[in-house]
C-alpha positions in Angstrom: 0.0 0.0 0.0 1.4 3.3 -1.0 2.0 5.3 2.2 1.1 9.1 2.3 4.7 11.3 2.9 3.5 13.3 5.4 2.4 10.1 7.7 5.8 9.5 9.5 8.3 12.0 8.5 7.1 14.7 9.3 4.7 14.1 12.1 7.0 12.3 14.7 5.5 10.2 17.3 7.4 10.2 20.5 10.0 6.5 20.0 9.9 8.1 16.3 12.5 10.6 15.8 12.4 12.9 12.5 14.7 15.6 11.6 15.7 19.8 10.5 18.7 23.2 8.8 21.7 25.3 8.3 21.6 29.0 8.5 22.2 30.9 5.4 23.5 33.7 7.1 26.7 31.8 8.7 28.0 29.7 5.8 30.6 27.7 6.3 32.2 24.1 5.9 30.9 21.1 7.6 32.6 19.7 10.7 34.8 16.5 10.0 35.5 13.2 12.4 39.0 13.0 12.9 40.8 10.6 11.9 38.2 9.4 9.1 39.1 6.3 6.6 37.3 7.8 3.3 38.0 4.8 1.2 35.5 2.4 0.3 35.3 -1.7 0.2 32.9 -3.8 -0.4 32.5 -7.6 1.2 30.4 -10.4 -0.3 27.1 -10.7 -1.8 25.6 -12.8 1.2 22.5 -11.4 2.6 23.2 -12.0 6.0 26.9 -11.0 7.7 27.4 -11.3 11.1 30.8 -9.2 12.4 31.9 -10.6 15.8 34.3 -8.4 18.6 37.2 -11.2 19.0 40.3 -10.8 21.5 43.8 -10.5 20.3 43.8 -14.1 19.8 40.5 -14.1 17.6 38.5 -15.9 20.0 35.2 -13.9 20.7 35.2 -12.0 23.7 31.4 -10.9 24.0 31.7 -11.9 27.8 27.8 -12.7 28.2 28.4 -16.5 27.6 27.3 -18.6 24.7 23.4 -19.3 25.5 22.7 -15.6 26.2 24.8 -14.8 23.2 22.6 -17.4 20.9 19.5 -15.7 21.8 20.4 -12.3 21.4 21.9 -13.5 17.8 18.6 -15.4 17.5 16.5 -12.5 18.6 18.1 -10.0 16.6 18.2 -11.9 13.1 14.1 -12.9 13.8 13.6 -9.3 13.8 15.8 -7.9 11.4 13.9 -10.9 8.4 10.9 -10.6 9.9 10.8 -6.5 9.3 12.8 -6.5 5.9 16.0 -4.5 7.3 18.5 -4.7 5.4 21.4 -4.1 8.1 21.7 -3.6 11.8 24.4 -3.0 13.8 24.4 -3.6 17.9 25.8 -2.7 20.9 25.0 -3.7 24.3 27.5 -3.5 26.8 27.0 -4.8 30.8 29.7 -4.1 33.4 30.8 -7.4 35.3 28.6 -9.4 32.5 30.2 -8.0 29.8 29.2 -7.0 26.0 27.7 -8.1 22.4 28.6 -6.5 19.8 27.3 -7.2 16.1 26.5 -6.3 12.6 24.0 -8.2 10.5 22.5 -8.0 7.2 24.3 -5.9 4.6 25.1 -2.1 4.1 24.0 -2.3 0.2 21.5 -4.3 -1.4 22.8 -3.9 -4.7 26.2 -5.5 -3.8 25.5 -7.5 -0.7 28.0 -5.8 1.1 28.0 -6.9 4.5 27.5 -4.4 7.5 30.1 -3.8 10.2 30.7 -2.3 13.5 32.3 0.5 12.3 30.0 2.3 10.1 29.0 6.0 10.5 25.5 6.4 10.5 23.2 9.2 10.3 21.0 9.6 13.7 18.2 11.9 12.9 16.8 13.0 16.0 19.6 11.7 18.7 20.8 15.2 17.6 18.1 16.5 20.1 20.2 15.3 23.2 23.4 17.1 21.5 21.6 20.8 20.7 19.8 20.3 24.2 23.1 19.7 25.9 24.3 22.9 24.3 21.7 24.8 25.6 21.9 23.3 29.2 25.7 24.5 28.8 24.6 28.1 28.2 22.5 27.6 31.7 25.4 26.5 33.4 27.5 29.7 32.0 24.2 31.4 33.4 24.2 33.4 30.2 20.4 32.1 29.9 17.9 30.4 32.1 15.2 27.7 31.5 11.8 29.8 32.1 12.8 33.0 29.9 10.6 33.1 27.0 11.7 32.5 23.3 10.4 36.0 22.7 13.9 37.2 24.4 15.8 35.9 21.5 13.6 35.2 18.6 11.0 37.2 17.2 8.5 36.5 15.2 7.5 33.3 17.5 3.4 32.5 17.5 2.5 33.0 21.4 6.5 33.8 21.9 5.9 35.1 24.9 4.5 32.5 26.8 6.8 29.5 25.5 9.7 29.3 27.3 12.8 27.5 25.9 11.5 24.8 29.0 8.9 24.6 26.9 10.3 24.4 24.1 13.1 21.2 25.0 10.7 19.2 26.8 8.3 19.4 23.8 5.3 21.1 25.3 5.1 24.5 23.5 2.3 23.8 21.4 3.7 25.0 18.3 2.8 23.4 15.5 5.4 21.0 13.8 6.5 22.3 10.3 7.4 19.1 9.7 4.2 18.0 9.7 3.2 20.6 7.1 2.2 19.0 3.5 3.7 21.7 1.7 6.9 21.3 3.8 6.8 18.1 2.9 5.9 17.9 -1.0 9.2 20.1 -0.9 11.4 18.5 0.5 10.8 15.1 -1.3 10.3 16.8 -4.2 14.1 17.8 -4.1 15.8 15.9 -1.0 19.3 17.6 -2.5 17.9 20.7 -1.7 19.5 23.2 1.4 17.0 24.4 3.8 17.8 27.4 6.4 16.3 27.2 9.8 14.0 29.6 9.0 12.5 28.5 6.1 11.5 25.4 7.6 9.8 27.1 10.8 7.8 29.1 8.4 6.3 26.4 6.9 5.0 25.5 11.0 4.3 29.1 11.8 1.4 29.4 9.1 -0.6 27.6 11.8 -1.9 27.9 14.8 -0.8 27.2 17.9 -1.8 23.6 18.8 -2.2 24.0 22.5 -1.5 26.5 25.2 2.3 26.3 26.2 3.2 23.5 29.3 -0.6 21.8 28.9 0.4 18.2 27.1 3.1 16.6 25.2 3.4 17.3 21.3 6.5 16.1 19.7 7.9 18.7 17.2 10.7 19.3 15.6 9.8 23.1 15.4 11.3 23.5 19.5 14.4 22.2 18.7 15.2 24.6 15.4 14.4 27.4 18.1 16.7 26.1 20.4 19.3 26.3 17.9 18.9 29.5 16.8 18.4 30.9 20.5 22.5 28.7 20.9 23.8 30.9 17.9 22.6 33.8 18.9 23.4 33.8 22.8 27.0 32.1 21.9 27.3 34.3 18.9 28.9 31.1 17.1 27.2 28.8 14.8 25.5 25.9 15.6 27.6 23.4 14.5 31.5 25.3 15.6 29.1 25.8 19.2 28.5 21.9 19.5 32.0 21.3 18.3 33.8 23.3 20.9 31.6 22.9 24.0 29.8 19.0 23.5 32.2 16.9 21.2 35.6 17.9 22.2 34.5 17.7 26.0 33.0 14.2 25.4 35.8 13.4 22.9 34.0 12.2 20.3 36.1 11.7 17.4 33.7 10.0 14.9 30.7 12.8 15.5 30.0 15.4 13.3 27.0 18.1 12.3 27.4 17.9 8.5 26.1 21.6 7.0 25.2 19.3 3.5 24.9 16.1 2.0 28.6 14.8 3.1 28.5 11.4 4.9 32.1 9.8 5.7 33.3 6.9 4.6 32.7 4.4 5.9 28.4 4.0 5.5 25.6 1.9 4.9 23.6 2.7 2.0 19.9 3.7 3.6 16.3 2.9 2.3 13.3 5.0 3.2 9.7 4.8 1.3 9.0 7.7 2.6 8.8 9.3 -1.2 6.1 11.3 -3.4 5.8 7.8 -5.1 5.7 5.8 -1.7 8.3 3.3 -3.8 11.8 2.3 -1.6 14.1 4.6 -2.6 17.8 5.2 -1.9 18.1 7.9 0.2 21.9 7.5 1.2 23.0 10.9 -0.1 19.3 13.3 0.7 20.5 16.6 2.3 19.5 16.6 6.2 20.0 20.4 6.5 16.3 20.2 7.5 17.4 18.6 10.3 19.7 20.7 11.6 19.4 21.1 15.3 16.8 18.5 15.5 18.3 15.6 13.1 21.1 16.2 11.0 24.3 14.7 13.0 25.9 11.6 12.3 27.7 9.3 14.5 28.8 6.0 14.8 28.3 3.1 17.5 31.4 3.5 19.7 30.8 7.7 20.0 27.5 7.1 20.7 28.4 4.3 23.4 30.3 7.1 25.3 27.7 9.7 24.9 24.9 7.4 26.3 26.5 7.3 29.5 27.6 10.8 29.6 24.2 12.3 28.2 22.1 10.0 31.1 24.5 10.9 34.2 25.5 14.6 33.0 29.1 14.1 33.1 29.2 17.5 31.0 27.0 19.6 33.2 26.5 20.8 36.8 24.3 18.6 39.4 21.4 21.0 39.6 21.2 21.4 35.5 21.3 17.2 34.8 18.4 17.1 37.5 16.4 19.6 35.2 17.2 17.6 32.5 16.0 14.7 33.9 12.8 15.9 35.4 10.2 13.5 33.5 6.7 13.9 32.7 4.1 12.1 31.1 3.8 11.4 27.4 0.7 9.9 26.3 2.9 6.6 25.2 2.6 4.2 28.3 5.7 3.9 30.5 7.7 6.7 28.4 8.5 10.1 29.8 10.4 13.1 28.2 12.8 15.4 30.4 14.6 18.1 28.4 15.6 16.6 24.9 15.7 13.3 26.4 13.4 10.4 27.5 12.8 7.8 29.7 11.4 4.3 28.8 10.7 1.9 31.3 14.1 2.7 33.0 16.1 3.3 29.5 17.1 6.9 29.6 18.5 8.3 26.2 16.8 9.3 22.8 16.2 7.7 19.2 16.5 9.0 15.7 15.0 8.1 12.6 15.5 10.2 9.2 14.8 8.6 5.8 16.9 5.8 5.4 18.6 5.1 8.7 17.1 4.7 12.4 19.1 4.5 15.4 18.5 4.1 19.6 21.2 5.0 22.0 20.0 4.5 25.4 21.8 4.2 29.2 20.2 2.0 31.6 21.1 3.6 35.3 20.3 0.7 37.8 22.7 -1.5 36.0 24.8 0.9 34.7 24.2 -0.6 30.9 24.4 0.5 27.4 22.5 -0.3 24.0 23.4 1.3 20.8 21.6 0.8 17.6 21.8 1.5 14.4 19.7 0.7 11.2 20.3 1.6 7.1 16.4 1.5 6.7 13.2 3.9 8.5 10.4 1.6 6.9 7.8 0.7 9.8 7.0 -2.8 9.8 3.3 -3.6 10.8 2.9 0.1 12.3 6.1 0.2 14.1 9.8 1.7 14.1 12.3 -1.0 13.1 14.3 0.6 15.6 11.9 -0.2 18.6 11.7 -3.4 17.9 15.2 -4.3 17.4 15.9 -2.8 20.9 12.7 -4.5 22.2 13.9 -7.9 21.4 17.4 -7.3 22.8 15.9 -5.8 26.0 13.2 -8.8 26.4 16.5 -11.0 26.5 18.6 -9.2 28.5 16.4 -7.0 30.7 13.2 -8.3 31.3 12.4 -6.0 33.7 13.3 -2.8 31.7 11.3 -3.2 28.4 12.4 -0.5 25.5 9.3 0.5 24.5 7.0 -1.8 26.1 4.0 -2.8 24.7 1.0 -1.6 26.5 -1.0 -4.9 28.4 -4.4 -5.2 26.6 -7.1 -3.8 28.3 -8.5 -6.1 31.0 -11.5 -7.6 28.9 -9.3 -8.8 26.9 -7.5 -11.3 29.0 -10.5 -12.8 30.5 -11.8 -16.0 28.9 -15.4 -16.1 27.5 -17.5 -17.6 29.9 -15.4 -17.1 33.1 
């Protein structure tokens, strides 16, 4: 069935993360990983690769022993046929169990070549927990505070005065998504080569109304987060990207993350698959400009980084006591046993954020009570049966490994349901 463009990518639900832009007026170059490998090679034409970690020896050193290592490969492969991904690549790491770390599938369908652990991805909305820690910075340099209104620093806002940039990073301003606009949309996949600024894409949200007043529910839009960006350049009076350079990256010495200003992707990469098209056909969307991302999707990372930054982003390692307990300060969703702090959520004791852009999806979550770790990453977006590929890949691992902390647990049917006809 042909699916409508503007169903998914561009009106995020809350364990779906969509994307957003560069400004025109600071144009610059994009922001490289260090110490890149740009050259490309290709594997075999097998469907199915697995890549396993192995000690200097080239024995495997997952360290969660072989039966809990089976069904994890078990669980992971059932999910990954089952939905029609072409790759995935995991990470789950356990201190004093240990870790399991794969890839699976392949990284192009046209030449079967295999996926592996080291590819850069792109993360699509995981950049929310990058641009929000930016902003939390500024708070800590007490250059701006939580409950001043967006009307301080950007005008032109609909109810500006009244949404606060609290508002605005825990996703309760009411402003209408522009990503959820059909024009915004016909546009974008009408050209996905095309360059959009940060202010063209929050007109296309601004033509509406407000959806609700400011702080009365949950509404997940992409529109906050372009604010948020623009309220970091002009507060820091740097650019987005040179901002989250200096004061998130280098801090959390992340080598292999960047905030591409254009199409640029570094080698190595999975090719990515999205129907999300004017046709609704699979398309290859490898090489689409996320500059309508920007401060809400555009970064790209790869598993090992965003291993580090789980940790760091979940126990605010890069920002004062008082701020991280902001940050983490949880409330109510609408999606059962999921709450959203300040660019980052909560689900059923998984702390972290997802992405999902065309073509790629990714999950990079920090469990607190036993201090573990789960990085995923995806070359395809296309739901399968209603439902993120993404979720369910993490949803399987977690069932195995942590049956008491669910990602994205599926609500109990209602209790009618369960009781037997005639009891």
């Amino acid at each position: 069935m042909r699916r409508t463009p503007s169903r998914r990518l561009f009106t995020a639900a809350l364990l779906v993360a969509s994307v957003l832009a560069p400004m025109t007026a600071m144009p610059g170059t994009a922001v490289h990983a260090a110490g890149v490998d740009r050259s490309e090679s290709f594997g075999t034409s097998e469907t199915s690769v697995t890549s396993v970690t192995s000690d200097k020896d080239g024995h495997p050193s997952d360290g969660l022993g072989p039966k809990l290592t089976a069904r994890l490969d078990k669980a992971v492969e059932e999910v990954r046929r089952e939905a029609g991904i072409p790759g995935v690549v995991v990470g789950l790491w356990m201190p004093g169990k240990g870790r399991y770390v794969r890839a699976t599938g392949v990284a192009d369908t046209a030449t079967g070549r295999p996926m592996t652990t080291d590819l850069f991805s792109r993360i699509g909305s995981e950049t929310k927990t990058f641009t929000v820690t930016a902003l939390l910075k500024l708070v800590d340099d007490g250059r701006i505070r939580l409950d001043d209104p967006i009307a301080k620093y950007i005008g032109g806002v609909p109810g500006g005065r009244r949404i606060t940039l609290r508002h605005l990073a825990e996703m309760r301003s009411g402003l209408f998504p522009y990503s959820a606009d059909a024009d915004f949309a016909h546009d974008l996949l009408s050209d996905p080569s095309r360059s959009f600024t940060p202010r063209e894409v929050l007109a296309y949200g601004f033509k509406h109304r407000n959806t609700f007043a400011p702080g009365k529910k949950f509404q997940y839009s992409n529109s906050n987060l372009i604010l948020l960006g623009l309220v970091i350049e002009k507060v820091s009076g740097h650019r987005l990207v040179d901002f989250i350079e200096r004061r998130v990256l280098r801090p959390a010495h992340l080598r292999h993350t960047l905030f591409p200003t254009d199409a640029e992707f570094p080698e190595p990469h999975a090719r990515g698959y999205t129907n999300q098209t004017l046709s609704g056909e699979v398309e290859d969307a490898t090489d689409w400009n996320p500059s309508w991302g920007w401060a809400a999707g555009a970064m790209i990372s790869n598993l090992h980084d965003l291993r580090r930054w789980a940790r760091i982003v979940a126990t605010g390692t890069l920002l004062s006591p008082e701020t991280q307990r902001e940050r983490l300060r949880m409330l109510p969703t609408g999606h059962p046993g999921t709450n959203y702090g300040l660019g980052i959520f909560e689900s059923d004791g998984w702390i972290g954020h997802n992405g999902s852009i065309p073509g790629y999806e990714s999950v990079t979550v920090y469990l607190p009570s036993k201090k573990a770790t789960l990085v995923i990453l995806l070359n395809t977006d296309i739901t399968y049966e209603g439902q993120e590929p993404s979720s369910l890949v993490a949803r399987a691992i977690t069932e195995v490994v942590t049956p008491e902390n669910v990602y994205d647990r599926p609500a109990p049917l209602p209790q009618s349901h369960l009781v037997r006809p005639g009891s």
